[in-house]
GUKE-27645 format. One record per atom (N, C-alpha, C, O): x, y, z; residue number from 1; atom name. Coordinates in steps of 0.02 Angstrom, whole numbers, plus 50000, padded with zeros to 5 digits. Layout:
X  Y  Z  NUM  CA
...
***
This chain:
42696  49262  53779  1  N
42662  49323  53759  1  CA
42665  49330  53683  1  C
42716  49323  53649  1  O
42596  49348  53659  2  N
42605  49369  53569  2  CA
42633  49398  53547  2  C
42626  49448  53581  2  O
42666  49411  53511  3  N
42707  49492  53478  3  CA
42656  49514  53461  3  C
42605  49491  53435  3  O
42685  49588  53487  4  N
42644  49647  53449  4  CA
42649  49684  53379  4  C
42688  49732  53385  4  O
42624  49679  53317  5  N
42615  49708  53272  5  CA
42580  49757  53252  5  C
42519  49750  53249  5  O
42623  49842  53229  6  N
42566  49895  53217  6  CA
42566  49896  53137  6  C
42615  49886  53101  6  O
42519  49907  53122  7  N
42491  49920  53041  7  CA
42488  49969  53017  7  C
42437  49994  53041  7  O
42506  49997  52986  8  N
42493  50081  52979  8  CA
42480  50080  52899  8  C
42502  50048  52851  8  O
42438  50124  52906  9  N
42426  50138  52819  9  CA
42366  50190  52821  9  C
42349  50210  52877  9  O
42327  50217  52756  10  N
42292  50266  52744  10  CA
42225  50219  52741  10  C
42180  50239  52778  10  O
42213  50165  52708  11  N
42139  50117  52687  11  CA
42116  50107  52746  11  C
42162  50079  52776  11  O
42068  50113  52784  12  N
42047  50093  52853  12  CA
42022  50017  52852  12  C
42044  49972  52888  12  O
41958  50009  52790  13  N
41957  49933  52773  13  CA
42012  49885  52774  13  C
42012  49835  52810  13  O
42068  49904  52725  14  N
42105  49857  52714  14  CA
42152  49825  52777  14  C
42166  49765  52783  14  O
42168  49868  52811  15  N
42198  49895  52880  15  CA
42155  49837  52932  15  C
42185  49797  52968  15  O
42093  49840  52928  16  N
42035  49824  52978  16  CA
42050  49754  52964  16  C
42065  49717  53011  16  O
42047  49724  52882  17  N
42052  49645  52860  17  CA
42119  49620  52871  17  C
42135  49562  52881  17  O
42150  49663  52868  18  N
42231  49602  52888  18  CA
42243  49630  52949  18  C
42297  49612  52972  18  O
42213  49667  52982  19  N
42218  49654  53053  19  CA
42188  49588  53089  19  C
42214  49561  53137  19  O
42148  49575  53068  20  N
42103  49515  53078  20  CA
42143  49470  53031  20  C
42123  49412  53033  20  O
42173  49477  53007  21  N
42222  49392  52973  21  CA
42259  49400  53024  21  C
42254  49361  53071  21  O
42313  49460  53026  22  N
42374  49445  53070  22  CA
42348  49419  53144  22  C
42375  49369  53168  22  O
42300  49451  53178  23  N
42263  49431  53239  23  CA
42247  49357  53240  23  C
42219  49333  53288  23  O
42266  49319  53183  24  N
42261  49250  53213  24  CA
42331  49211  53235  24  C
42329  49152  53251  24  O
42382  49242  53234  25  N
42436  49231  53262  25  CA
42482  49263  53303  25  C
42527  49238  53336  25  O
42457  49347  53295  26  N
42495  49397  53335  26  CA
42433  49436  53353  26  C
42373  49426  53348  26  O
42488  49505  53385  27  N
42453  49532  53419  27  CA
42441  49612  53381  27  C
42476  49659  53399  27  O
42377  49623  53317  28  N
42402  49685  53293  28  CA
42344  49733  53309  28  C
42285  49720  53321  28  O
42374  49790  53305  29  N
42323  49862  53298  29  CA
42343  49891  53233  29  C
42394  49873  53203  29  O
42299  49940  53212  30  N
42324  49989  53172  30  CA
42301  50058  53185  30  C
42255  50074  53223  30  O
42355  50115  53136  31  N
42371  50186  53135  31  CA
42363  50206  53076  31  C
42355  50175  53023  31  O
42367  50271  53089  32  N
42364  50302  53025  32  CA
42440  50327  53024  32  C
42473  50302  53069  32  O
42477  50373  52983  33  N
42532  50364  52988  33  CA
42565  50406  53042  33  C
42616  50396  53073  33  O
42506  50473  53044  34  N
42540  50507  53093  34  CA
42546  50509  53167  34  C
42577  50551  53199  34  O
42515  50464  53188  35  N
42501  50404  53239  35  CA
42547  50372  53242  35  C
42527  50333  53285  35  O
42606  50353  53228  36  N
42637  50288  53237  36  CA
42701  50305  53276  36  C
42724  50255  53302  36  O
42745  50370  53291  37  N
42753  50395  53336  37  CA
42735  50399  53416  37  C
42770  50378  53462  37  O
42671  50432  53418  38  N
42644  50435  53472  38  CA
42614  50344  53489  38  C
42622  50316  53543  38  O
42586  50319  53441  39  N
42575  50236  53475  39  CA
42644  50201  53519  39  C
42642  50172  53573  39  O
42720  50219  53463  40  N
42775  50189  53493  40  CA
42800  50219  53532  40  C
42854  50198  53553  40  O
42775  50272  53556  41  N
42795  50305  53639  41  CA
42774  50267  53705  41  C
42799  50246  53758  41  O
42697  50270  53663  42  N
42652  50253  53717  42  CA
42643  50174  53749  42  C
42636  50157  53808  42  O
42646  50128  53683  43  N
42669  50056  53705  43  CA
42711  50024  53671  43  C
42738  50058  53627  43  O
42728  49967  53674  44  N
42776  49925  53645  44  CA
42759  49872  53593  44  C
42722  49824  53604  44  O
42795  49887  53529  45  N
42775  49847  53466  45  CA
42844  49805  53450  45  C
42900  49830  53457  45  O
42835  49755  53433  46  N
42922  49721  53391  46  CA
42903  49722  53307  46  C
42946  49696  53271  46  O
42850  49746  53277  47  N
42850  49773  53228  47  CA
42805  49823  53165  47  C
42747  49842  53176  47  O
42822  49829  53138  48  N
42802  49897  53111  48  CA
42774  49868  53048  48  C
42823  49851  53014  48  O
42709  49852  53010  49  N
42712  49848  52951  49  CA
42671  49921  52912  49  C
42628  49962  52930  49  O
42713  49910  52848  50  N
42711  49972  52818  50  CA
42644  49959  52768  50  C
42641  49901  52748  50  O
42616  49982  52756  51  N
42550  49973  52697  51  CA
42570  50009  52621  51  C
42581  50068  52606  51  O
42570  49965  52593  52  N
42573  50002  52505  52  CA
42522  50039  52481  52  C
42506  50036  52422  52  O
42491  50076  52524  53  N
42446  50152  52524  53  CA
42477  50208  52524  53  C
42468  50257  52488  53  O
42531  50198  52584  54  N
42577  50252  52584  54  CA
42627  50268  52524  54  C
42663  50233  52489  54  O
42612  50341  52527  55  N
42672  50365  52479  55  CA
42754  50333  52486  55  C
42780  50317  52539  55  O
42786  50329  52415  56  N
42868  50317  52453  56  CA
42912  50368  52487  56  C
42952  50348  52529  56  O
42906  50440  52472  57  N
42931  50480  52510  57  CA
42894  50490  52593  57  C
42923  50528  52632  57  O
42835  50457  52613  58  N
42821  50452  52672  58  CA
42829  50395  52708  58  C
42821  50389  52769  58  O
42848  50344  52659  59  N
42869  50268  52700  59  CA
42940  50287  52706  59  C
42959  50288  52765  59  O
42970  50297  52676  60  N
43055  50323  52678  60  CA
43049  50391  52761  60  C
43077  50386  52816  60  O
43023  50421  52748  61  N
43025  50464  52796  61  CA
42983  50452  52880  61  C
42990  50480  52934  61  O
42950  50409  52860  62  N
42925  50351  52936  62  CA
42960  50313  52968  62  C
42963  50301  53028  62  O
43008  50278  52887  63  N
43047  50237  52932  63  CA
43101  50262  52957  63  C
43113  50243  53014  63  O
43160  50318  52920  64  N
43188  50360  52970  64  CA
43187  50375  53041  64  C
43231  50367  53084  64  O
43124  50402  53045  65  N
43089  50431  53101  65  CA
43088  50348  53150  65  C
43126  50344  53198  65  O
43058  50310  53139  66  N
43045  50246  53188  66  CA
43110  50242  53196  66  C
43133  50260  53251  66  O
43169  50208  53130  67  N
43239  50179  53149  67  CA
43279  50244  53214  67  C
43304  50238  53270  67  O
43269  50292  53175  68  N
43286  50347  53254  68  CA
43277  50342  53310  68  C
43320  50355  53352  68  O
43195  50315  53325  69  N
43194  50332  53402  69  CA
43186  50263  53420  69  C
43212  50242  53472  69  O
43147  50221  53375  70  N
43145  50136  53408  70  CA
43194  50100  53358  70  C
43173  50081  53304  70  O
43267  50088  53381  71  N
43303  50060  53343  71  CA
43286  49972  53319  71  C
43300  49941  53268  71  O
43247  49953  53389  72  N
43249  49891  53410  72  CA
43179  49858  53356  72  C
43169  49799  53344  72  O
43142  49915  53331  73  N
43084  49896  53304  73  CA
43099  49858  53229  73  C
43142  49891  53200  73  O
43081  49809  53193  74  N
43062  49773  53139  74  CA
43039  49824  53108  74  C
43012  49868  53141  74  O
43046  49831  53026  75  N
42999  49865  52985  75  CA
42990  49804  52930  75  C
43035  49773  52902  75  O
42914  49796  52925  76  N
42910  49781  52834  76  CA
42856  49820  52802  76  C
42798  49827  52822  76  O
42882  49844  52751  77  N
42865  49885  52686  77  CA
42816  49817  52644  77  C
42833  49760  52629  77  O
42755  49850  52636  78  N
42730  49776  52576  78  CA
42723  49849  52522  78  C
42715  49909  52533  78  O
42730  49805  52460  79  N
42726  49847  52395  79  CA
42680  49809  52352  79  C
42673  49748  52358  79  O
42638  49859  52295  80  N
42596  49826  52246  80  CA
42620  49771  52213  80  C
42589  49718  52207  80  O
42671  49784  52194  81  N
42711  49736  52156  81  CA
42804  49729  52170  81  C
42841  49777  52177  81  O
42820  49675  52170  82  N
42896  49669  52172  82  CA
42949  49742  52151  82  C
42961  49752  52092  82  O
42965  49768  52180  83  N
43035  49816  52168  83  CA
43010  49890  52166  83  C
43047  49934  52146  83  O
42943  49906  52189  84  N
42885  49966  52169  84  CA
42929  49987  52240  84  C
42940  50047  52237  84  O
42952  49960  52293  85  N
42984  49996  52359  85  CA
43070  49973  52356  85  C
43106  49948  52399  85  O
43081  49988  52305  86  N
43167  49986  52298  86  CA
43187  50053  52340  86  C
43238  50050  52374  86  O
43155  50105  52339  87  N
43164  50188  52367  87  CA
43194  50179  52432  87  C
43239  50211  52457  87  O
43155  50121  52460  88  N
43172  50110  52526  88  CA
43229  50076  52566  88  C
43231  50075  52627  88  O
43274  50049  52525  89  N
43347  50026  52485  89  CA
43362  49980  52571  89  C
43321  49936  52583  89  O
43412  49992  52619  90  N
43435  49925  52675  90  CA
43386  49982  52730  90  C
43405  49989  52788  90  O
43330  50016  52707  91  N
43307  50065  52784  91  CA
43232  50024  52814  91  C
43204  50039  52867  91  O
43210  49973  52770  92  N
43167  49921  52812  92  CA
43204  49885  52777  92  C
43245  49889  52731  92  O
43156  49820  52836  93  N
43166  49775  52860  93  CA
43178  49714  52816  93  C
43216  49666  52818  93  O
43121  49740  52771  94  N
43090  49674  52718  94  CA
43052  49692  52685  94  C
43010  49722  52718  94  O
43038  49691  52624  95  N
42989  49711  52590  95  CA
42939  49618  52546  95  C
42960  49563  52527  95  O
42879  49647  52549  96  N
42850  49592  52526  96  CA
42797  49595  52459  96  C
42761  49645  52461  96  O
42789  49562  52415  97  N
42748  49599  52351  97  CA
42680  49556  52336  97  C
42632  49569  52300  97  O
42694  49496  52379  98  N
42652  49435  52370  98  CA
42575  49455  52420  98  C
42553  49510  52435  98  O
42555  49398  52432  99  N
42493  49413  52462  99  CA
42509  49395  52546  99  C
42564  49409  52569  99  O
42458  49362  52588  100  N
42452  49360  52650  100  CA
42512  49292  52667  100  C
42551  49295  52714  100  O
42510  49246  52629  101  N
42566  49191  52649  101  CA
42617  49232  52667  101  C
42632  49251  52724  101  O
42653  49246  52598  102  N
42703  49284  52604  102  CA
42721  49355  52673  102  C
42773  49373  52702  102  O
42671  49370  52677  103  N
42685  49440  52723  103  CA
42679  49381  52790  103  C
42732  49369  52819  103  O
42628  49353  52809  104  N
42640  49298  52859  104  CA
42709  49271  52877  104  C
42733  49270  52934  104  O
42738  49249  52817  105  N
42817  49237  52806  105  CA
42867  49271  52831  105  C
42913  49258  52870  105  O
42845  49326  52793  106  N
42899  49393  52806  106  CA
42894  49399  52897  106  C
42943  49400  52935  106  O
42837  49400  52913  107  N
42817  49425  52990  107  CA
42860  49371  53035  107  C
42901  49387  53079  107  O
42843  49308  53016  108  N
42884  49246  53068  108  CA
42941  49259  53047  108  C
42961  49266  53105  108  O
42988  49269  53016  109  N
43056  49275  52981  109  CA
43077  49355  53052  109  C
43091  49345  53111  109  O
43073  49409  53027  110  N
43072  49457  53058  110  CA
43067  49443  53128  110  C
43105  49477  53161  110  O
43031  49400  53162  111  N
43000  49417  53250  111  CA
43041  49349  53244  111  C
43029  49342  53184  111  O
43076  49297  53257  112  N
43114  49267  53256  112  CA
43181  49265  53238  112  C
43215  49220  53262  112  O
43216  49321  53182  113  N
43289  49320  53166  113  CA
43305  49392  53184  113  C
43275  49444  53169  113  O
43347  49385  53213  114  N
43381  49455  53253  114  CA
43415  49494  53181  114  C
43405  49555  53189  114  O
43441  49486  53133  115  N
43476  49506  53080  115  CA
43427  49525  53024  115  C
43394  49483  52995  115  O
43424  49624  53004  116  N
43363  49622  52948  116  CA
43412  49617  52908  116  C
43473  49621  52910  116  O
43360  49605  52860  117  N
43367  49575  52757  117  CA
43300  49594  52719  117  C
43241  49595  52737  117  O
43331  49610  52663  118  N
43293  49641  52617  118  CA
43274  49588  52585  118  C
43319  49550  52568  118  O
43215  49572  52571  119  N
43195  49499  52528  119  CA
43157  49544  52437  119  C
43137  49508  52391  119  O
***
């Protein structure tokens, strides 16, 4: 079975295009943020990627909220650039600054190693 990956962010385009990258190896949807709650009630994801659309006081306060009720869930945070999501300090998973390799990376790393790390 594929893993499931949810996407969450504010850009609906951008959201729509790397859903369709990640969809060639997993299994993703996307949310908007206040959605991502009610999606992880309703079905089962092994991870959470965060979109660098979102504010840092609302990625900080999402991931709270997820690590609370789905302990078991993966987070990665992607940021514009390297260290722009330091805010978010050991509360995801992984943060990534590079392009699609890299977040590809980050994704097989994450859904394969039981132990998060901040890259």
């Amino acid at each position: 079975m594929k893993n499931r990956i949810l996407l969450v962010g504010y850009d609906r385009a951008l959201l729509t295009t790397r859903a369709s990258i990640v969809n060639t190896r997993w299994s993703a949807e996307s949310a908007s943020p206040k959605d991502v709650l009610p999606f992880l009630r309703e079905d089962s994801y092994d991870l959470l990627v965060l979109c660098h659309s979102l504010e840092p006081a609302e990625s900080t306060s999402l991931i709270q909220s997820v690590k609370e009720n789905f302990p078991a869930i993966r987070i990665l945070a992607l940021e514009k650039s390297r260290g722009t999501a330091s805010h978010l300090n050991a509360d995801a998973t992984a943060v990534s600054a590079e392009g699609p390799a890299e977040m590809f990376s980050e994704i097989q790393n994450l859904l394969e190693n039981q132990d998060p790390r901040i890259v």
